[in-house]
N, CA, C and O atoms as a GROMACS GRO file, in nm:
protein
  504
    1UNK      N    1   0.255  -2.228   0.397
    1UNK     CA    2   0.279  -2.086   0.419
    1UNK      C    3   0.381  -2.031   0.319
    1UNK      O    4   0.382  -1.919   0.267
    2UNK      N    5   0.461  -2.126   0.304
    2UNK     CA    6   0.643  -2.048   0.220
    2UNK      C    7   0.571  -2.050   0.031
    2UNK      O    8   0.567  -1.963  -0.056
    3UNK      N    9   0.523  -2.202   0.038
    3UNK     CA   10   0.503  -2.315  -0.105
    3UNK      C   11   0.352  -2.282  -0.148
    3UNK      O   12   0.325  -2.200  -0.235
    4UNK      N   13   0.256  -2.355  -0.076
    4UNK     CA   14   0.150  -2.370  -0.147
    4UNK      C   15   0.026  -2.261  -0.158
    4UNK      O   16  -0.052  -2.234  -0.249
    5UNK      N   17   0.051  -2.195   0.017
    5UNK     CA   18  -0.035  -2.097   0.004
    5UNK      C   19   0.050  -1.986   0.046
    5UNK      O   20   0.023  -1.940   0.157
    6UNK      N   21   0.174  -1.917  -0.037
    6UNK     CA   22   0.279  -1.855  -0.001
    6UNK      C   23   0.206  -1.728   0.057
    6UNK      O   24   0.114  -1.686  -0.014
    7UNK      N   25   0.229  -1.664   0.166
    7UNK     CA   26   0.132  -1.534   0.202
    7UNK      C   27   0.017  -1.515   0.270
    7UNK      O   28  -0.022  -1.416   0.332
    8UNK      N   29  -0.050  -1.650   0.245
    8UNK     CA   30  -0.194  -1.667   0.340
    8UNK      C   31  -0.187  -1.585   0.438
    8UNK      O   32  -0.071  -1.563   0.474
    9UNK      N   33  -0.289  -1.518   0.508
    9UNK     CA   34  -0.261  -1.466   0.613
    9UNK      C   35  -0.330  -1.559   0.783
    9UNK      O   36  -0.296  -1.560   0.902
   10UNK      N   37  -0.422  -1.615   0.712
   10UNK     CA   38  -0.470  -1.718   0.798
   10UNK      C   39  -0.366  -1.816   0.906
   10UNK      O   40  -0.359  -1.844   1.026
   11UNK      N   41  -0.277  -1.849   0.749
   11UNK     CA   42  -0.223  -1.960   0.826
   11UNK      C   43  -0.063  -1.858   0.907
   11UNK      O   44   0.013  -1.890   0.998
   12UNK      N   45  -0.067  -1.790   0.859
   12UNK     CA   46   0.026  -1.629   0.927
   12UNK      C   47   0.001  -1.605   1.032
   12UNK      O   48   0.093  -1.554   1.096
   13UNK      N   49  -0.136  -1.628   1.109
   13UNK     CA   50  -0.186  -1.585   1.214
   13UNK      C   51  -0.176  -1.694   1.308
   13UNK      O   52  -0.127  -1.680   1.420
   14UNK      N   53  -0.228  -1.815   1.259
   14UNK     CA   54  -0.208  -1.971   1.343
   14UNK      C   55  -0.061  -1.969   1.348
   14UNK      O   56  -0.033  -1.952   1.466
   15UNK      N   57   0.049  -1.977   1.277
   15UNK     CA   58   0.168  -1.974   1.317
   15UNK      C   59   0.212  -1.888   1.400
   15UNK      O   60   0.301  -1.930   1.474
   16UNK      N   61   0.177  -1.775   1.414
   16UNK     CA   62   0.218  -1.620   1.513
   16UNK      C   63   0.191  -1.709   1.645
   16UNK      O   64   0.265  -1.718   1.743
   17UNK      N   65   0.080  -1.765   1.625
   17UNK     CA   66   0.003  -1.822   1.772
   17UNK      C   67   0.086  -1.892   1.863
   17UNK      O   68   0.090  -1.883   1.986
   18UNK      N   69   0.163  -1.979   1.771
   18UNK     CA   70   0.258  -2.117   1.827
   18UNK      C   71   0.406  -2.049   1.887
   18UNK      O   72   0.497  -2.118   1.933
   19UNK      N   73   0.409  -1.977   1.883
   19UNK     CA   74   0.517  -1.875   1.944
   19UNK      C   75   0.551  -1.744   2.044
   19UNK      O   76   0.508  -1.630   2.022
   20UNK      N   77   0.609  -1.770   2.123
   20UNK     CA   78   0.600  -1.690   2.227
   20UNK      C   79   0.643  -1.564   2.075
   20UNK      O   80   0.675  -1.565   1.956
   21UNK      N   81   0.606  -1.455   2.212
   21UNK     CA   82   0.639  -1.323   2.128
   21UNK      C   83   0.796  -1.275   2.128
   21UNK      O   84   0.831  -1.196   2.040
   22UNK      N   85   0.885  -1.317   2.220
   22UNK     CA   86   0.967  -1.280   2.236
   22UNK      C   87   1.069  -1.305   2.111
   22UNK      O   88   1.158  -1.230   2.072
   23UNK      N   89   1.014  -1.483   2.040
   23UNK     CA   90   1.092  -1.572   1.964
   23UNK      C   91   1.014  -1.488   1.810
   23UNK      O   92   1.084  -1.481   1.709
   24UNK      N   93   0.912  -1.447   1.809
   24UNK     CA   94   0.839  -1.428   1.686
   24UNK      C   95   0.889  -1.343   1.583
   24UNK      O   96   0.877  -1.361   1.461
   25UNK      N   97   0.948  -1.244   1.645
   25UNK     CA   98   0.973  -1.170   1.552
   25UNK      C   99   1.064  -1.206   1.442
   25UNK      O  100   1.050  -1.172   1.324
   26UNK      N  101   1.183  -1.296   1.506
   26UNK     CA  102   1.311  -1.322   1.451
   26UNK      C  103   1.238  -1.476   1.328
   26UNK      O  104   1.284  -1.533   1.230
   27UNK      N  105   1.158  -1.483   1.375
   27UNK     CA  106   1.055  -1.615   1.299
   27UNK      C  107   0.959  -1.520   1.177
   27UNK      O  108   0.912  -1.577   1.078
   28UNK      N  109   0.946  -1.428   1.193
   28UNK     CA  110   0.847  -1.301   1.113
   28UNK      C  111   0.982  -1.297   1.014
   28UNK      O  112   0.959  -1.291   0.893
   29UNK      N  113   1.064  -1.298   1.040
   29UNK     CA  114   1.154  -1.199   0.957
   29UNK      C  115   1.200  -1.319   0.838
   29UNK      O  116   1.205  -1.307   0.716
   30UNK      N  117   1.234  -1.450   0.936
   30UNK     CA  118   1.294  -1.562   0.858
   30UNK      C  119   1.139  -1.618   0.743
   30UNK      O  120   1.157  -1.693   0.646
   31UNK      N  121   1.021  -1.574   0.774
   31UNK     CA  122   0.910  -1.587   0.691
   31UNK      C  123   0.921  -1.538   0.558
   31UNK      O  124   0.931  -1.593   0.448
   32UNK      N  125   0.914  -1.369   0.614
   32UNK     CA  126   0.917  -1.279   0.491
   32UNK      C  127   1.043  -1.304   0.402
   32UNK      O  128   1.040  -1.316   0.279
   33UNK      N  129   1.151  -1.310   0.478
   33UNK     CA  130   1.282  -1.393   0.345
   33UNK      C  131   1.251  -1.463   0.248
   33UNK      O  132   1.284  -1.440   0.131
   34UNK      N  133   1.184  -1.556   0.288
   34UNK     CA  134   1.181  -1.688   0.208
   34UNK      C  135   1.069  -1.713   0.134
   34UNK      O  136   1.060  -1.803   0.050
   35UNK      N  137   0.942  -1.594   0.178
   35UNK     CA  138   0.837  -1.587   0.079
   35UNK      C  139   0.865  -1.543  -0.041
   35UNK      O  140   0.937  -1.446  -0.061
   36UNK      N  141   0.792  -1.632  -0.159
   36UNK     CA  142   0.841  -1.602  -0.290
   36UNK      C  143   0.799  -1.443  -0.350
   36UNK      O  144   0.724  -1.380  -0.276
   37UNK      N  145   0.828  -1.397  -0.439
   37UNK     CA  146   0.863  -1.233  -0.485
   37UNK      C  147   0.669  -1.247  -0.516
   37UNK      O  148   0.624  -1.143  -0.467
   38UNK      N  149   0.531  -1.344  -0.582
   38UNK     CA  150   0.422  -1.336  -0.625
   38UNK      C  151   0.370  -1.316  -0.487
   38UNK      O  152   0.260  -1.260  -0.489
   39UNK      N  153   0.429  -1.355  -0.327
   39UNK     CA  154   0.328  -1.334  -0.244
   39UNK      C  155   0.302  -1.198  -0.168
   39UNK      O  156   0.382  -1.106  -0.151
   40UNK      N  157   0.148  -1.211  -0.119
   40UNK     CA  158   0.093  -1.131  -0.084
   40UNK      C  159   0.156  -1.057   0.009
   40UNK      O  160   0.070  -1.016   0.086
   41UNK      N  161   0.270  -1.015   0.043
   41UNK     CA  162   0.344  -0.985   0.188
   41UNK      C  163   0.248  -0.887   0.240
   41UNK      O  164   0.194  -0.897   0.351
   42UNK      N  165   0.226  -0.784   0.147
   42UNK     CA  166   0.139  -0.663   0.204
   42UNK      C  167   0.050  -0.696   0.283
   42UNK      O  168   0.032  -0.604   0.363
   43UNK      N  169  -0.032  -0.804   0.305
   43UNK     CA  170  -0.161  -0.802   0.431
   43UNK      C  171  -0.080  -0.839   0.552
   43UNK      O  172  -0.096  -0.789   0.663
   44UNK      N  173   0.020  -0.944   0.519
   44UNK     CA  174   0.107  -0.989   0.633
   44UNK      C  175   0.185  -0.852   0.697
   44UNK      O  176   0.199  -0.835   0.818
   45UNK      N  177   0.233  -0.760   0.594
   45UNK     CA  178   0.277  -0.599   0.683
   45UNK      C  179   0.165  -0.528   0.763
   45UNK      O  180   0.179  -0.485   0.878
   46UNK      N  181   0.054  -0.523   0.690
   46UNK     CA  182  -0.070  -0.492   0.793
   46UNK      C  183  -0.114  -0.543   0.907
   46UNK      O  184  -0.147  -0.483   1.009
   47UNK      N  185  -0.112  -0.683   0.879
   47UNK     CA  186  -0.144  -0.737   1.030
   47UNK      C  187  -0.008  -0.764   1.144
   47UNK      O  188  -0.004  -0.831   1.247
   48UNK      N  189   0.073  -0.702   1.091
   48UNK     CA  190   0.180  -0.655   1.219
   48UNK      C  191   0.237  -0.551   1.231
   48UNK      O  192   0.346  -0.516   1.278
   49UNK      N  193   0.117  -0.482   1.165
   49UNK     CA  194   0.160  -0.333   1.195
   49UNK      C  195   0.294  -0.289   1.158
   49UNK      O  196   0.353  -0.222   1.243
   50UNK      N  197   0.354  -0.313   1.049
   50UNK     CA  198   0.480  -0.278   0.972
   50UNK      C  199   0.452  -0.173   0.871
   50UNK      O  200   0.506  -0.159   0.761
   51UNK      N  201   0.373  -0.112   0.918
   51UNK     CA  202   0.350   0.027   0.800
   51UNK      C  203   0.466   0.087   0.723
   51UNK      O  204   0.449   0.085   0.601
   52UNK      N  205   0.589   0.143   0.766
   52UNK     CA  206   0.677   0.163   0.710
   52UNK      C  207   0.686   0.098   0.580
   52UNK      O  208   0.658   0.160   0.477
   53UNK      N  209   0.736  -0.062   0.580
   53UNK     CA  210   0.773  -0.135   0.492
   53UNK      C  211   0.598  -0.140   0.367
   53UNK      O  212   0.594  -0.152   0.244
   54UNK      N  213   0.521  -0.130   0.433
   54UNK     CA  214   0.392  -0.113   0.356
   54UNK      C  215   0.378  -0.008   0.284
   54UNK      O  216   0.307  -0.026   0.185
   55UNK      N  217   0.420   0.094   0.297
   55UNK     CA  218   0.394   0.196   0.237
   55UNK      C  219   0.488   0.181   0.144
   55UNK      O  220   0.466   0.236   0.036
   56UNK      N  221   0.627   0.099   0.162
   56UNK     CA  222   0.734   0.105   0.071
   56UNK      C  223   0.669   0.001  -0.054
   56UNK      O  224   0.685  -0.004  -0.176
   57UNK      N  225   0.618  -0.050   0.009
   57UNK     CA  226   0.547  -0.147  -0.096
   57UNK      C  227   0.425  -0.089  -0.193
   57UNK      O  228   0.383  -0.124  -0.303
   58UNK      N  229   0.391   0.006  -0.108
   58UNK     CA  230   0.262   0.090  -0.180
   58UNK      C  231   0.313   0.157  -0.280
   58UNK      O  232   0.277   0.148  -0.397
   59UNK      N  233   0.423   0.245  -0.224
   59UNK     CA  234   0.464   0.331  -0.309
   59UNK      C  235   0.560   0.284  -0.432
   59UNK      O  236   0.577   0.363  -0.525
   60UNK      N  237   0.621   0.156  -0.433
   60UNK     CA  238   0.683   0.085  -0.558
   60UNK      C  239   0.572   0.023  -0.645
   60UNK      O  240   0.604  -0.027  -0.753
   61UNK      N  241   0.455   0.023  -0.609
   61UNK     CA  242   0.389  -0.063  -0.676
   61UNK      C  243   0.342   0.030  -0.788
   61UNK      O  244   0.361   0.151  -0.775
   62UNK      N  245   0.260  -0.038  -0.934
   62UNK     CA  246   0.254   0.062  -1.027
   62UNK      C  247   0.077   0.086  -1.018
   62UNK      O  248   0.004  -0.006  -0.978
   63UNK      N  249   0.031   0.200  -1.055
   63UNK     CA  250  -0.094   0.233  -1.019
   63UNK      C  251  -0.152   0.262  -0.912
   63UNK      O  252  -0.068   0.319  -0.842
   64UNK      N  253  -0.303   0.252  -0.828
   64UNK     CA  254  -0.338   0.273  -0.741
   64UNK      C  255  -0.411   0.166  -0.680
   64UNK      O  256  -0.499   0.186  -0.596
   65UNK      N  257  -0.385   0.077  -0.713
   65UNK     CA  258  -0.466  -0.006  -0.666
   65UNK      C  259  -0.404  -0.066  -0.488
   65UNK      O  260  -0.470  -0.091  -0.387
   66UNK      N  261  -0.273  -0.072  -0.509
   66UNK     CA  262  -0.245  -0.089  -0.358
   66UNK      C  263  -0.265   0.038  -0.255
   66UNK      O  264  -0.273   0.020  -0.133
   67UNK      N  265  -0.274   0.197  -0.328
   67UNK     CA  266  -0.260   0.273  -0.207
   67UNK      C  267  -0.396   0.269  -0.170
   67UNK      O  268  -0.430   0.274  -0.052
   68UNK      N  269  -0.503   0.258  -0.291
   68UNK     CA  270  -0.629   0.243  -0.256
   68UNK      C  271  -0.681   0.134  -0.115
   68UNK      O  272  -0.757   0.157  -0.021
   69UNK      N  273  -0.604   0.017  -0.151
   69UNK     CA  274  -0.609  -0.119  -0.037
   69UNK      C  275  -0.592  -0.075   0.089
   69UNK      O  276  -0.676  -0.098   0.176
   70UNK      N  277  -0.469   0.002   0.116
   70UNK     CA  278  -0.447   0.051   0.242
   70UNK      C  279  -0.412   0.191   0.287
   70UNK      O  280  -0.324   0.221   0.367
   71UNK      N  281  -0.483   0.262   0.231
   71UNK     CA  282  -0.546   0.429   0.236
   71UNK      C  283  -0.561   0.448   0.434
   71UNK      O  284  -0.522   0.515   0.531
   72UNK      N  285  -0.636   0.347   0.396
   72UNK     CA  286  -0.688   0.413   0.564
   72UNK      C  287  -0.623   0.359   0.672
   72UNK      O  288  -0.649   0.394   0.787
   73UNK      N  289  -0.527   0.262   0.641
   73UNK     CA  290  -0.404   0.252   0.776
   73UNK      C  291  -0.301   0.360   0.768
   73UNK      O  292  -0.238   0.398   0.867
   74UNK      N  293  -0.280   0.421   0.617
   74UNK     CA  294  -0.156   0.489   0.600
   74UNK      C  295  -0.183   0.570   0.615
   74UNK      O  296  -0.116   0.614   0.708
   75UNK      N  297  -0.291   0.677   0.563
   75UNK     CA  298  -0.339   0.829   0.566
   75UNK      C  299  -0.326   0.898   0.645
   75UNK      O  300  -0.311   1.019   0.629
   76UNK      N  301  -0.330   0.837   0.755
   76UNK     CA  302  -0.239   0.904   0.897
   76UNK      C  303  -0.091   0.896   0.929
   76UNK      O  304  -0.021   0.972   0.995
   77UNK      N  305  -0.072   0.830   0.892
   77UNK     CA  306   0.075   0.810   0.898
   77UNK      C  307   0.164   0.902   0.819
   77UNK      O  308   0.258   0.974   0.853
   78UNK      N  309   0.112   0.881   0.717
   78UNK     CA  310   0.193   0.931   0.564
   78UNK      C  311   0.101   1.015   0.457
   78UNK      O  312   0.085   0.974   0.342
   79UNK      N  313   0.074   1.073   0.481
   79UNK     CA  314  -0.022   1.169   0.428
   79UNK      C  315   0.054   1.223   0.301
   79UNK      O  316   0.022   1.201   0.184
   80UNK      N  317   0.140   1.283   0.337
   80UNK     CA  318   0.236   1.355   0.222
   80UNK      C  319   0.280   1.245   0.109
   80UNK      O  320   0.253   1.258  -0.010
   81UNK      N  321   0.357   1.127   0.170
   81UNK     CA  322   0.385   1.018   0.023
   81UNK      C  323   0.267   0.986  -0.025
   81UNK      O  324   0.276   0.970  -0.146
   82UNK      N  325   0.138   0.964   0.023
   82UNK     CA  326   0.055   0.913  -0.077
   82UNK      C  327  -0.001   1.006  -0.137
   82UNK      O  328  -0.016   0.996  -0.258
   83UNK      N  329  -0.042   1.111  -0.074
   83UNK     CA  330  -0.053   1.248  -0.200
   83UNK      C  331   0.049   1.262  -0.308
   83UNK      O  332   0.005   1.296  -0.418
   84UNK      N  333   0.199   1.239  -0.295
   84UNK     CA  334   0.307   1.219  -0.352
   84UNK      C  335   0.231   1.116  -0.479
   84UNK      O  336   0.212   1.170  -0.587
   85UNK      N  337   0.204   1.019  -0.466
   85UNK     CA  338   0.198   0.925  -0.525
   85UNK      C  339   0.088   0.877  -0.617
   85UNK      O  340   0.098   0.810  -0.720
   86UNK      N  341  -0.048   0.941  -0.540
   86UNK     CA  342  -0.141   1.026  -0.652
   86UNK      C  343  -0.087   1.136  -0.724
   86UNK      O  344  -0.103   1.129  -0.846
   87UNK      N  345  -0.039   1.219  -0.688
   87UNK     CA  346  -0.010   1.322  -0.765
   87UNK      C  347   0.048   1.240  -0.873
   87UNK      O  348  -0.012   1.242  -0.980
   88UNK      N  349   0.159   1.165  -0.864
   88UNK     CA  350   0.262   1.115  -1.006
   88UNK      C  351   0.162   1.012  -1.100
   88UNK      O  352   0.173   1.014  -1.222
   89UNK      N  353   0.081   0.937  -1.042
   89UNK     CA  354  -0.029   0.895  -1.128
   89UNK      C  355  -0.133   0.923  -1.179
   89UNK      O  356  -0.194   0.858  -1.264
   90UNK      N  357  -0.179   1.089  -1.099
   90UNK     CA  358  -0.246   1.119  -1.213
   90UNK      C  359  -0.181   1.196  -1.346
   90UNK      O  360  -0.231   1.188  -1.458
   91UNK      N  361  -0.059   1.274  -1.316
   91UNK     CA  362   0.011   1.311  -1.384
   91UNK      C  363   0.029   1.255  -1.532
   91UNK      O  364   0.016   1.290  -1.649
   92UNK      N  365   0.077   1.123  -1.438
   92UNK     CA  366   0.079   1.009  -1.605
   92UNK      C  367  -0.055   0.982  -1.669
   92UNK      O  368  -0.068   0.951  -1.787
   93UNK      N  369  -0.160   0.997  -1.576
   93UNK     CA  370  -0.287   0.940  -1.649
   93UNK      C  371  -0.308   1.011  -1.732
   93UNK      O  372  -0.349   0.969  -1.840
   94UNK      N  373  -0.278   1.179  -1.702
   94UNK     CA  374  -0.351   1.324  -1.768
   94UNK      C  375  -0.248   1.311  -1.919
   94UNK      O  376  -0.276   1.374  -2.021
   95UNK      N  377  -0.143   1.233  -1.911
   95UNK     CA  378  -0.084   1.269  -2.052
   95UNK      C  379  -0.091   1.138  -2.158
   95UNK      O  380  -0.028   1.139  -2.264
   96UNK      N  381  -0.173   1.031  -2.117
   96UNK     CA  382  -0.203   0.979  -2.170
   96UNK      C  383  -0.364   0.940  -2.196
   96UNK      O  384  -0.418   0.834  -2.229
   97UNK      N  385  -0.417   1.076  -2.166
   97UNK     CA  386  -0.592   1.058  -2.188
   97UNK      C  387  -0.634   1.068  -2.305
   97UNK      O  388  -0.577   1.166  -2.354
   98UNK      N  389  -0.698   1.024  -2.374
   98UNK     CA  390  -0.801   0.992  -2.468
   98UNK      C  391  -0.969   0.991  -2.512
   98UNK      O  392  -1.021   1.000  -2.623
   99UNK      N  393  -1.034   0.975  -2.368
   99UNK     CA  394  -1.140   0.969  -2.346
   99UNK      C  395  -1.195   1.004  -2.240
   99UNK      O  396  -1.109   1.007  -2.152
  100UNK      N  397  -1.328   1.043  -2.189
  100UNK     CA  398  -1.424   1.082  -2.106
  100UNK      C  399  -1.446   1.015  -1.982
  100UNK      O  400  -1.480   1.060  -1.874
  101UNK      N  401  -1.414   0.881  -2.023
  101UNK     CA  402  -1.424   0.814  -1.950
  101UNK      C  403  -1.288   0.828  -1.846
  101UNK      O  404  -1.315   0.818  -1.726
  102UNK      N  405  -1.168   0.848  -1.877
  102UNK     CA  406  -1.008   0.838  -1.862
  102UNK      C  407  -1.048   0.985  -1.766
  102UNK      O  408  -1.035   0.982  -1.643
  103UNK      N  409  -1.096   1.108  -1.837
  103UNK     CA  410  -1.111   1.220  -1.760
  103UNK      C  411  -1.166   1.196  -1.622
  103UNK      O  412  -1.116   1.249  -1.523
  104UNK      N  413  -1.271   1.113  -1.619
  104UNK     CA  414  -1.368   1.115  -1.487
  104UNK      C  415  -1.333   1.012  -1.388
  104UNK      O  416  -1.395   0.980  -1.287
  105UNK      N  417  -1.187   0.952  -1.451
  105UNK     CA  418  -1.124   0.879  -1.324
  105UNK      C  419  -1.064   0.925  -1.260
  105UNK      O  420  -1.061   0.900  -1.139
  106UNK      N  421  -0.948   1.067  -1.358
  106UNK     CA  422  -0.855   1.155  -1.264
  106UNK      C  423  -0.942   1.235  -1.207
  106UNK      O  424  -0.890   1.298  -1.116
  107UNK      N  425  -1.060   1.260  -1.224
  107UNK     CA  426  -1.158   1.415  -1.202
  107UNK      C  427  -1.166   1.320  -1.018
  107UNK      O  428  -1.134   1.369  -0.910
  108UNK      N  429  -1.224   1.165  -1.047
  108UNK     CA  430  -1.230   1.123  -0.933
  108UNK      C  431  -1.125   1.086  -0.837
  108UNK      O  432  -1.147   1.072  -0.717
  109UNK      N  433  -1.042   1.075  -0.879
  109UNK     CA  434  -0.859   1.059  -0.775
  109UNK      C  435  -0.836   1.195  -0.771
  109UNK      O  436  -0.756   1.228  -0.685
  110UNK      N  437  -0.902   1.324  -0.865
  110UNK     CA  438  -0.858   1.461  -0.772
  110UNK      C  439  -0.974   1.481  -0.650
  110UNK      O  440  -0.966   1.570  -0.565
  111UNK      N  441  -1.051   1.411  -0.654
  111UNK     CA  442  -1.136   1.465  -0.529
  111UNK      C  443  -1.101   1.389  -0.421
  111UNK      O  444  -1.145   1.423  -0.312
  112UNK      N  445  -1.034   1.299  -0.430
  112UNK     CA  446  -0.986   1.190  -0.331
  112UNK      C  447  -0.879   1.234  -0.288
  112UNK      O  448  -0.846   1.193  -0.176
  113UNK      N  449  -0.779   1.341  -0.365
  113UNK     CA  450  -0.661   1.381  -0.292
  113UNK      C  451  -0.716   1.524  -0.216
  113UNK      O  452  -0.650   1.575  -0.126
  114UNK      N  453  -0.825   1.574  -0.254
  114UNK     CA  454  -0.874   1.695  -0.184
  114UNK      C  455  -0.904   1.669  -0.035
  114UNK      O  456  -0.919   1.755   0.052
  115UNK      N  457  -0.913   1.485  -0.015
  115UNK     CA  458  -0.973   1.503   0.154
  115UNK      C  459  -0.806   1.494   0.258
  115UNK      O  460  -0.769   1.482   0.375
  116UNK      N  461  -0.772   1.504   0.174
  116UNK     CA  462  -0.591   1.457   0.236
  116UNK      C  463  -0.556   1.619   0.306
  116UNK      O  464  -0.629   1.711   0.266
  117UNK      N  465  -0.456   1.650   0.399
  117UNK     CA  466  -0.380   1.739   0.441
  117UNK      C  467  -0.315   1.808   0.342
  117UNK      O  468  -0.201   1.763   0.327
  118UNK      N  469  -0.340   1.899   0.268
  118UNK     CA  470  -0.281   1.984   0.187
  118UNK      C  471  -0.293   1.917   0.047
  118UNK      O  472  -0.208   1.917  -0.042
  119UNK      N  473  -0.389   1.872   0.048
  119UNK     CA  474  -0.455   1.823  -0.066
  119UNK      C  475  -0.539   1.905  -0.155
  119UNK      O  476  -0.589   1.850  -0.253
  120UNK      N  477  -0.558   2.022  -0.134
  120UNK     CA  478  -0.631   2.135  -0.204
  120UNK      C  479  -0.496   2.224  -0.201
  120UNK      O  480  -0.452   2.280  -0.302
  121UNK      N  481  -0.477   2.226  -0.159
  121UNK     CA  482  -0.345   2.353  -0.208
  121UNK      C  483  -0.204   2.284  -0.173
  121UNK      O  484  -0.127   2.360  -0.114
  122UNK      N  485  -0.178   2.212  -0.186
  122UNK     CA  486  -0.050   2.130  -0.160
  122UNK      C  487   0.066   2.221  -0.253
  122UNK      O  488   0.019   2.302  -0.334
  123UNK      N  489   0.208   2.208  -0.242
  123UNK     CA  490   0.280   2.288  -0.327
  123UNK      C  491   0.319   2.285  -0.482
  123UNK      O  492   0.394   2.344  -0.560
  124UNK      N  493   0.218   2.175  -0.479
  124UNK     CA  494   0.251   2.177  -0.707
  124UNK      C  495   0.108   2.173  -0.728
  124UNK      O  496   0.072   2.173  -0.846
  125UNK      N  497  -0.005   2.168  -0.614
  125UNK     CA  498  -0.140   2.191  -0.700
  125UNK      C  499  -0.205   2.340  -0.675
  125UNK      O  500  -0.241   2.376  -0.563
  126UNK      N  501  -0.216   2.429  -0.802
  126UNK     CA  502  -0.269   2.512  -0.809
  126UNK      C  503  -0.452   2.541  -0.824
  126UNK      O  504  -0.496   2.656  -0.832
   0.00000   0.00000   0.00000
């Protein structure tokens, strides 16, 4: 869990098992310490419902590929930071475009922020 398969979530779940709930958490916490900085923590925040700290993870991460991963646990939650967070990446994408191809990715992350809560008229998109 810590070493070989640092993050697994499998073996995350068989360990949860072996423990009353009362003891687990304080065992959750001494986990995530000691997992190395390459592991996966993010599925392990999902499957205990630690959204907070997930989103903190979403939102440090570079690109979209994590808010994409967990869009649909957060989108309710946090609607505003991940619009936040598209907005700043496409921003960067739009000033470093070049090609047609580059256009029709932001053209497609603006239609993806249009299904969001103030995602069509939010206060910096005109």
């Amino acid at each position: 869990m810590l070493e070989y398969k640092a993050g697994d979530s499998d073996i995350f779940k068989e360990l949860k098992s072996l423990y009353p709930e009362e003891q687990w958490e304080e065992k959750r916490e001494t986990i995530f310490k000691k997992l190395p900085p390459y592991a996966s923590v993010d599925k392990l925040y999902e499957f205990e419902k630690l959204y907070d700290r997930l989103l903190k993870r979403v939102l440090d991460s570079t690109g979209l590929y994590l808010l994409t991963e967990y869009e649909t646990c957060l989108k309710k939650l946090y609607p505003q930071e991940l619009l936040n967070k598209y907005e700043t990446v496409v921003r960067d994408m739009a000033s470093h475009t070049s090609d047609r191809k580059r256009y029709r990715e932001i053209v497609a992350i603006l239609r993806r922020m249009q299904k969001y809560p103030e995602g069509k008229s939010g206060p910096n998109r005109d």
